[in-house]
VEXLOPA-870189 format. One record per residue (C-alpha): residue number from 1; chain; x, y, z. Coordinates in steps of 0.2 Angstrom, whole numbers. Example, Ala and Ser with C-alpha at 12.3 -4.5 7.8 and 13.67 -1.06 7.14 Angstrom:
# VEXLOPA-870189
@resi=1, chain=A, c1=62, c2=-22, c3=39
@resi=2, chain=A, c1=68, c2=-5, c3=36
# end
This chain:
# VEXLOPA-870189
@resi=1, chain=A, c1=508, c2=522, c3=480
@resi=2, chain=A, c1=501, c2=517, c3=495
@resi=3, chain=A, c1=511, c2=513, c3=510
@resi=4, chain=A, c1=504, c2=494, c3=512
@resi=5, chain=A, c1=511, c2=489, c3=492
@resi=6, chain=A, c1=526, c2=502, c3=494
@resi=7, chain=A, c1=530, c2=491, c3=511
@resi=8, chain=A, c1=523, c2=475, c3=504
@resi=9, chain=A, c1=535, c2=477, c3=486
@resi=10, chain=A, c1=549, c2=481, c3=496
@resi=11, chain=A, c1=549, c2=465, c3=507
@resi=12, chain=A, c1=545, c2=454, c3=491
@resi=13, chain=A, c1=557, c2=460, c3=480
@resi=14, chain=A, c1=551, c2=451, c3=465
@resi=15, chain=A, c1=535, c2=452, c3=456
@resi=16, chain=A, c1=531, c2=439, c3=445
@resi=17, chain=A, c1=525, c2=444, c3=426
@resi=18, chain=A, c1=513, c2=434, c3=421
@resi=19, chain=A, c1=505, c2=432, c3=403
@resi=20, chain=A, c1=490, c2=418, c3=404
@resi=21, chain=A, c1=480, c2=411, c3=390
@resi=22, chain=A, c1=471, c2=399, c3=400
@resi=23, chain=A, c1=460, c2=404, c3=414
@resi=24, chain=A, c1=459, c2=387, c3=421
@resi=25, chain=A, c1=481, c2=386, c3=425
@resi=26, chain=A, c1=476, c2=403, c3=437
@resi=27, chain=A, c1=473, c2=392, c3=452
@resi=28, chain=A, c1=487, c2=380, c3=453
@resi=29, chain=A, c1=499, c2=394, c3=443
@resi=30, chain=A, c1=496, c2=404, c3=462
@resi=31, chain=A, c1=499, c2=391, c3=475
@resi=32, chain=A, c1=516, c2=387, c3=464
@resi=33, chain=A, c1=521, c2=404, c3=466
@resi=34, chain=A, c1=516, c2=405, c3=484
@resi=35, chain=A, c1=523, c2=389, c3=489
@resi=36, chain=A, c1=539, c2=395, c3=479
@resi=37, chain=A, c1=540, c2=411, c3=490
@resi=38, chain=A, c1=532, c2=425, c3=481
@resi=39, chain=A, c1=521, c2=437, c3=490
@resi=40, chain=A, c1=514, c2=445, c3=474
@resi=41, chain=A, c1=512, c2=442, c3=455
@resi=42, chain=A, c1=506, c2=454, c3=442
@resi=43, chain=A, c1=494, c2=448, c3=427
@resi=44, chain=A, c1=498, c2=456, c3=412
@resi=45, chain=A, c1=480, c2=461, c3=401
@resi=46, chain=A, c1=488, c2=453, c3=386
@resi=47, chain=A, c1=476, c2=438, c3=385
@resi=48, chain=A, c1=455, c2=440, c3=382
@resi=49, chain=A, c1=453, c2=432, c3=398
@resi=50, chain=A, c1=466, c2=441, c3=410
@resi=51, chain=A, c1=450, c2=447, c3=419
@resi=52, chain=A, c1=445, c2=428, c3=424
@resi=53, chain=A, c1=465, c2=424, c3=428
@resi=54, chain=A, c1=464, c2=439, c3=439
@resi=55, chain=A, c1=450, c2=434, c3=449
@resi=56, chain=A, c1=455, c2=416, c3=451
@resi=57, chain=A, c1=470, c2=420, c3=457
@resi=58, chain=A, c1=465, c2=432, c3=470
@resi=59, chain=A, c1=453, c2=420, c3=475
@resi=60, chain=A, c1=465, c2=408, c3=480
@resi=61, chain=A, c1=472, c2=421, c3=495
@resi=62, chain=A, c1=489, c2=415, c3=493
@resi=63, chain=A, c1=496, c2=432, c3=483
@resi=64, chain=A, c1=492, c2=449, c3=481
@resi=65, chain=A, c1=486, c2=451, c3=464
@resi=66, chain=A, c1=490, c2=466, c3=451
@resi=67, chain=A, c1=484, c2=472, c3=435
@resi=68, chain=A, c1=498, c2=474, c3=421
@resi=69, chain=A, c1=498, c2=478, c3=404
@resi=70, chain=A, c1=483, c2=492, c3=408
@resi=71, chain=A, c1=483, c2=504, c3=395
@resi=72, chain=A, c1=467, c2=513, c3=398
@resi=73, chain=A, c1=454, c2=518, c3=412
@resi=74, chain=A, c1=441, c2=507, c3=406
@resi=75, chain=A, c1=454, c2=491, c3=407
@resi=76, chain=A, c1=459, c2=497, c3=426
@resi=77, chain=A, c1=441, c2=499, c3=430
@resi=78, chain=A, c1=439, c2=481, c3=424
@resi=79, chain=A, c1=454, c2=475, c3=433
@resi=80, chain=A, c1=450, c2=482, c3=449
@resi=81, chain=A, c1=432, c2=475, c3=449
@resi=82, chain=A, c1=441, c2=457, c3=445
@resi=83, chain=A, c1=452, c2=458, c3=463
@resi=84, chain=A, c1=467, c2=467, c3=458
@resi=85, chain=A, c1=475, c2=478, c3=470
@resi=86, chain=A, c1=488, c2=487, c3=459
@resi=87, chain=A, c1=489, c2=490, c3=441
@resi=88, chain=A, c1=503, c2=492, c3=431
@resi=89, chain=A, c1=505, c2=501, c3=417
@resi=90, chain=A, c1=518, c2=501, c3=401
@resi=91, chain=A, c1=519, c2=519, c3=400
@resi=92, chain=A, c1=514, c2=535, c3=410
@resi=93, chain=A, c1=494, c2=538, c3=404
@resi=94, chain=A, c1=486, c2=552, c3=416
@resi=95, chain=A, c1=467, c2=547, c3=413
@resi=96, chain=A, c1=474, c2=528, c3=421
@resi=97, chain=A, c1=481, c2=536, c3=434
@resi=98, chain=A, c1=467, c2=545, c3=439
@resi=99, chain=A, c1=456, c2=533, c3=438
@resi=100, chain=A, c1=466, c2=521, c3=449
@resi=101, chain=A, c1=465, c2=536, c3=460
@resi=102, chain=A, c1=446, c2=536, c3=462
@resi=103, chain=A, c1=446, c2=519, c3=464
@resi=104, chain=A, c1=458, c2=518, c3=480
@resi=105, chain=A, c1=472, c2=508, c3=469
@resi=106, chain=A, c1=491, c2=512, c3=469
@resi=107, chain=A, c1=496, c2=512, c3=451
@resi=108, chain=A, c1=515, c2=510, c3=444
@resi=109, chain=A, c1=515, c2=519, c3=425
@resi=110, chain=A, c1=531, c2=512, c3=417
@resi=111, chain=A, c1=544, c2=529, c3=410
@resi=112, chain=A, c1=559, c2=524, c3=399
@resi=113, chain=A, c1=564, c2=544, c3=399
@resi=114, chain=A, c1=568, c2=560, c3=413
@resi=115, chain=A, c1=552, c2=569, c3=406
@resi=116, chain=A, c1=542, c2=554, c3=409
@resi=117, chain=A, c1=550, c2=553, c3=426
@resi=118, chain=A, c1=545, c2=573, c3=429
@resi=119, chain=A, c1=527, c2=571, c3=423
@resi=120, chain=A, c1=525, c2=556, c3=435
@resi=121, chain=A, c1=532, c2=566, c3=450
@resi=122, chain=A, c1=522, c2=582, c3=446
@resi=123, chain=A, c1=506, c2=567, c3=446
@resi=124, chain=A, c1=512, c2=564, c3=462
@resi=125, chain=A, c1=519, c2=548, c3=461
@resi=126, chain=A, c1=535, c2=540, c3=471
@resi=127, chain=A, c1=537, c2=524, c3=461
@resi=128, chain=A, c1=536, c2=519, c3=444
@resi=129, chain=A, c1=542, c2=504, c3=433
@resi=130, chain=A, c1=557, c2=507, c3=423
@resi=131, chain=A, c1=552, c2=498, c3=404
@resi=132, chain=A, c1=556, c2=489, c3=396
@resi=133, chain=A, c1=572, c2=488, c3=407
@resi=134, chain=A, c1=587, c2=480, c3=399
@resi=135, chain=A, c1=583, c2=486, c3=380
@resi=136, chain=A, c1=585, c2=503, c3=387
@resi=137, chain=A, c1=601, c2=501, c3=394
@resi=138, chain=A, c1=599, c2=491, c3=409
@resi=139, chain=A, c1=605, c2=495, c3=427
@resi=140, chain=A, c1=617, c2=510, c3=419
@resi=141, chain=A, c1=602, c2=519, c3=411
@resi=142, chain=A, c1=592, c2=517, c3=429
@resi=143, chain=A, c1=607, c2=525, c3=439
@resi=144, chain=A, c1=607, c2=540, c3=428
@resi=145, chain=A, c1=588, c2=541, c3=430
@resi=146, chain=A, c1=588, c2=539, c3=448
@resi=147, chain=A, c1=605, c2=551, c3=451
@resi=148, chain=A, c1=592, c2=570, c3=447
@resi=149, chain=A, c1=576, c2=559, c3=457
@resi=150, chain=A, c1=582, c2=553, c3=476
@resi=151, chain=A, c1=567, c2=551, c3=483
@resi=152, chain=A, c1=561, c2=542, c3=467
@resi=153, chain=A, c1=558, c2=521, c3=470
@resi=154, chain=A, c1=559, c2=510, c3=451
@resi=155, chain=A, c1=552, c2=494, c3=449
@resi=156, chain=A, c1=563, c2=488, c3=434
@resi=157, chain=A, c1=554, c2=475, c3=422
@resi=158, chain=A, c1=557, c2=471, c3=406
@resi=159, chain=A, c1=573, c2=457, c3=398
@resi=160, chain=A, c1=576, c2=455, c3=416
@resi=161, chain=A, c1=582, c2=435, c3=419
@resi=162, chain=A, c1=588, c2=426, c3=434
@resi=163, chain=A, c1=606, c2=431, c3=432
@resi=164, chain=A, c1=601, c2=450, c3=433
@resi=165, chain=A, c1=590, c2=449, c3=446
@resi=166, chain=A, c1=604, c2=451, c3=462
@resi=167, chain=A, c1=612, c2=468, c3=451
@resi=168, chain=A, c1=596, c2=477, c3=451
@resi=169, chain=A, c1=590, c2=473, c3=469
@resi=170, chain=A, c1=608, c2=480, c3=475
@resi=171, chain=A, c1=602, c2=495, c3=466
@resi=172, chain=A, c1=597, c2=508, c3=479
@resi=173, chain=A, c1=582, c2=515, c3=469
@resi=174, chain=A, c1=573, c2=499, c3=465
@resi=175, chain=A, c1=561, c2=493, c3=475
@resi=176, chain=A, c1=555, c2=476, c3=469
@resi=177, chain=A, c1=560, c2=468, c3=451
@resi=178, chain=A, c1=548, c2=462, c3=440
@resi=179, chain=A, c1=551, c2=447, c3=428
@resi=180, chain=A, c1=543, c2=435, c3=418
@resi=181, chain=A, c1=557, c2=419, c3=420
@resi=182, chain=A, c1=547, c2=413, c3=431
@resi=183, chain=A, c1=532, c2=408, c3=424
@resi=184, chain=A, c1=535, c2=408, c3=404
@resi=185, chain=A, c1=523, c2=402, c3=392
@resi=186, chain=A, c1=530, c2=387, c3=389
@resi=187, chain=A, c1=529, c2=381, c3=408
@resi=188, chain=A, c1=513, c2=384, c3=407
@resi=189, chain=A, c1=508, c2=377, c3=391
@resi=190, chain=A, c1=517, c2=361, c3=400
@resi=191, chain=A, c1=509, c2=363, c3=415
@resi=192, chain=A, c1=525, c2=361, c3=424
@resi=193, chain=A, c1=520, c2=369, c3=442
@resi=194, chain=A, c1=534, c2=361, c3=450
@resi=195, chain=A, c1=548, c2=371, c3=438
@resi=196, chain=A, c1=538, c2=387, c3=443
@resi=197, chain=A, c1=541, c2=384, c3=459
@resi=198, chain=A, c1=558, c2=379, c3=457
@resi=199, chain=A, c1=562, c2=394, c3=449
@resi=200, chain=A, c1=553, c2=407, c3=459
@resi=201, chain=A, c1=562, c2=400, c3=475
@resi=202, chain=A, c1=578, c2=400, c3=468
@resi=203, chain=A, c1=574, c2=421, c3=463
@resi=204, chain=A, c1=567, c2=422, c3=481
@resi=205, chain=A, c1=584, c2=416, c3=488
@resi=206, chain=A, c1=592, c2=426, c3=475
@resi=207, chain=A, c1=584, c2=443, c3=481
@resi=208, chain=A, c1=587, c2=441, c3=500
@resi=209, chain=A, c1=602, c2=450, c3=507
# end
């Protein structure tokens, strides 16, 4: 991962997770997060039009935009050339992480075992996304995966709520958190900007030291 994100995940803390139906929420969805605090946000490609959410909200200027849910070269390609500057990705997929590679953009596979951990080392990698976090076992199963990788960084996402947040930041290995409290479907469905920001301002407070 590039020093910029590794730099710029490490001052946020938080990334936000963000599933969105509806292309036309991307612009005010951004400056709520913004004005809220965050610094990035992560678009998952669960929708048909995550490509358009991705491009309006990089547009905007106000967040560095990333790519999640990318399961294949061909989706990364895509999310790139719609203004991500990261992609995220469930699992540990070499022809993704390749690809990102040719196109200059730092990439965080998701591992959920020590083998995956090794095979994203031996790609070269320094950080990865512990998922689906809390199912697996939470902060206990991330200590025992970070204890044999020192110079391994985690971005925990997956179950992950407000209350957890401040026990996984304190976590030496973790990076940032990623977490989808702060935008769910349901505020957006209701258009309720205002509770976004409430809430990413009150995990923004939560993740400074």
């Amino acid at each position: 991962m590039t020093a910029d994100l590794t730099g710029l995940l490490a001052e946020a803390r938080i990334v936000p997770v963000l599933t969105v139906p509806d292309p036309t929420t991307a612009a005010p969805l951004a400056h709520a997060l913004a004005a809220g605090g965050a610094r990035c946000a992560e678009v998952t490609f669960r929708t048909p039009d995550a490509e358009q959410v991705v491009k309006a909200m990089a547009a905007q200027g106000d967040l560095v935009v990333g790519a999640g849910t990318v399961l294949t070269a061909e989706q990364a390609e895509r999310a790139v050339a719609a203004g991500a500057r990261f992609v995220v990705s469930p699992g540990l997929d070499h022809e993704v992480v390749a690809r990102c590679r040719e196109l200059g953009v730092p990439v965080l596979p998701g591992v959920a075992t020590a083998t995956e951990v090794m095979n994203a080392l031996r790609a070269g990698l320094d950080t990865v996304k512990l998922f689906p976090a809390e199912p697996l076992g939470g902060r206990a199963t991330l200590r025992a995966l970070a204890a044999p990788f020192p110079g391994l960084r985690f971005m925990p996402t997956g179950g992950i709520d407000a209350a957890a947040l401040p026990g996984y930041l304190a976590e030496p290995s973790v990076l940032a958190v990623g977490g989808s409290w702060m935008a769910t479907p349901a505020l957006l469905n209701s258009g309720d900007y205002a509770e976004i920001r409430r809430l990413t301002a009150e995990a923004v407070e939560r993740s400074t030291p």
